[in-house]
C-alpha positions, -999 to +999 in steps of 0.1 A: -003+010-435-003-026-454+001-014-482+025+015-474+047-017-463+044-033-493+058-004-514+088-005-497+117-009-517+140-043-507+170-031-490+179+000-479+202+024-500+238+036-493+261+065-493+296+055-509+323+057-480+362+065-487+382+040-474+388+058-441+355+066-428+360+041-401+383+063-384+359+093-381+332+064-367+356+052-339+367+088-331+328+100-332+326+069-310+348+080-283+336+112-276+301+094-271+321+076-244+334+111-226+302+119-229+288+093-209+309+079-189+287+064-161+266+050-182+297+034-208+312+020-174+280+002-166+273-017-204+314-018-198+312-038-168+281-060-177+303-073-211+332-077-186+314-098-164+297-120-192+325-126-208+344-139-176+307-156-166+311-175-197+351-182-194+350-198-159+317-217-173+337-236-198+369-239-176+349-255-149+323-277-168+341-288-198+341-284-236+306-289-245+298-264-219+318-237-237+299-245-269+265-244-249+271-213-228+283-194-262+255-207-280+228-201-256+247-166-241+265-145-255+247-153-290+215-137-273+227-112-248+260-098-268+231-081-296+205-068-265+238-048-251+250-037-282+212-025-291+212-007-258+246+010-265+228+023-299+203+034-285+223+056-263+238+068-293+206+075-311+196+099-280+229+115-281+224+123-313+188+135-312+196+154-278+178+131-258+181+125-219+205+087-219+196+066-191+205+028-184+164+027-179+164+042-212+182+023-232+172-010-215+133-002-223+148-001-262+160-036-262+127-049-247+112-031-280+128-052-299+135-086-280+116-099-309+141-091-336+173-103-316+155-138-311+156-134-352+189-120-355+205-149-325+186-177-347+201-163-373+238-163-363+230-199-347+223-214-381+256-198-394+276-209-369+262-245-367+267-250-407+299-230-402+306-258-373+298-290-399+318-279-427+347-281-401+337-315-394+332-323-430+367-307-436+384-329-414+368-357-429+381-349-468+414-341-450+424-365-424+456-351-408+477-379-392+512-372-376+539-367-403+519-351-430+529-319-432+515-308-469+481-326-461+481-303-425+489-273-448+459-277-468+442-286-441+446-251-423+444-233-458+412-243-466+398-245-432+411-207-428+394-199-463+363-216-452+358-202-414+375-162-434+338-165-458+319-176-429+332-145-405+328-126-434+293-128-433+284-131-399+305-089-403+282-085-433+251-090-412+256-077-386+275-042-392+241-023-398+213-043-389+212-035-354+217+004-354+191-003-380+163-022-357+173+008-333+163+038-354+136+024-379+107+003-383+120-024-398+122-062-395+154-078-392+159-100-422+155-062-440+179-048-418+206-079-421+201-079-457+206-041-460+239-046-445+249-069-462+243-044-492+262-016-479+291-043-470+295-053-504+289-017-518+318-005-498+346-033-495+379-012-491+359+011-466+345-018-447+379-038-447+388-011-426+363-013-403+362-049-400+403-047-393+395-024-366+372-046-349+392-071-349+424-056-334+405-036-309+390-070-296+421-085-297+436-064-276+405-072-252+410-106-248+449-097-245+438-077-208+420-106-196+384-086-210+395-058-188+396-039-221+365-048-230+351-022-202+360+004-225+360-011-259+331-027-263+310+006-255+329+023-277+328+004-307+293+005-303+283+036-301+313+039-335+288+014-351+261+037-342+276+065-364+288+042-392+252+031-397+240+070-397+270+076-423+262+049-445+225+037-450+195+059-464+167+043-446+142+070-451+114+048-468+112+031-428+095+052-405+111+055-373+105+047-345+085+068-317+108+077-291+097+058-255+081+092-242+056+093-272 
């Protein structure tokens, strides 16, 4: 088995996607939803309350509690949901009974690999958090300047657009990935990140989607997020399945095995 591991190639391989794929992934994603509705409600309802959880957290306790609660939160339980909504989709797919049980028994597989992948985004996001600091420093803003608060926001927005960027990169396949195969996660972050770049107008898309869809989230108070979060989830589900060729990984044995 070593040495089958060793022979396995560095990233996984990817299809090439038209620039509108994301739109058959979101609408494969929704009838996952009317599929299963109870179940969507339930993740939906969980994110709603988390995000709220963390919301009144920082509104009652202060700044630093924000940062603190988002670090130590939603960094960690945000990927366990979203592995338990893949998981759903994997047995969807596969014709598999979907049970909250279910697909909370997958993300205790593989609390292991989202400590990994939260340490991961923590290290972005803290580097991501000094170069604002060192920003300001190279740009002090005082009142009156309006060109130096121009470049200010243009490089800041530059700086926190290539920082997103990857945190999209890393994350848009690694997950499903963890899900469906037996891989490690830098393997599966890295494999994204591959596909990402191998598809930019495809995953421009995609990544515009996102964003607008959790936009409108936080414009119903997270109410949204009831239905959007599932959704886009399970849509994530199907754009890994459309994208990466990770035959070389075995996967892995359903629970009942």
């Amino acid at each position: 088995m070593e040495v089958e591991r060793q022979e396995l190639p560095f990233v996984a391989d990817s299809n090439e996607l038209p620039w509108n794929a994301a739109f058959g992934w979101l609408a494969a994603g929704w009838r996952d939803v009317m599929r299963t509705p109870r179940l969507t409600l339930t993740y939906g309802a969980i994110i709603f309350a988390v995000s709220w959880g963390v919301s009144l957290l920082a509104w009652w306790l202060g700044r630093f509690a924000l940062l603190a609660a988002l670090l130590s939160g939603f960094i960690y339980i945000a990927p366990m949901l979203a592995v338990g909504l893949h998981s759903v989709g994997k047995d969807l797919e596969s014709g598999r009974p979907v049970s909250f049980r279910r697909s909370a028994a997958h993300m205790l597989r593989v609390l292991g690999h989202g400590g990994v992948y939260a340490l991961m985004l923590l290290v972005i996001l803290f580097v991501w958090s000094r170069s604002g600091m060192m920003l300001y420093a190279f740009f002090p803003v005082e009142e009156g300047e309006r060109a130096v608060l121009l470049e200010f926001l243009a490089v800041g927005s530059v700086i926190g657009t290539g920082f997103a960027a990857l945190i999209f990169a890393s994350a848009a396949f690694s997950l499903p990935m963890i899900v469906d195969r037996d891989a490690d996660m830098v393997t599966a972050c890295l494999s994204s990140v591959h596909a990402v770049l191998r598809n930019k107008p495809a995953m421009a898309v995609w990544a515009v989607c996102i964003v607008a869809l959790t936009a409108a989230g936080f414009l119903t108070g997270y109410l949204g997020f009831v239905l959007i979060m599932p959704w886009l989830a399970y849509s994530a589900w199907h754009a890994y399945r459309a994208t990466l060729k990770p035959e070389p990984w075995p996967v892995k044995p359903d629970l009942s095995d």
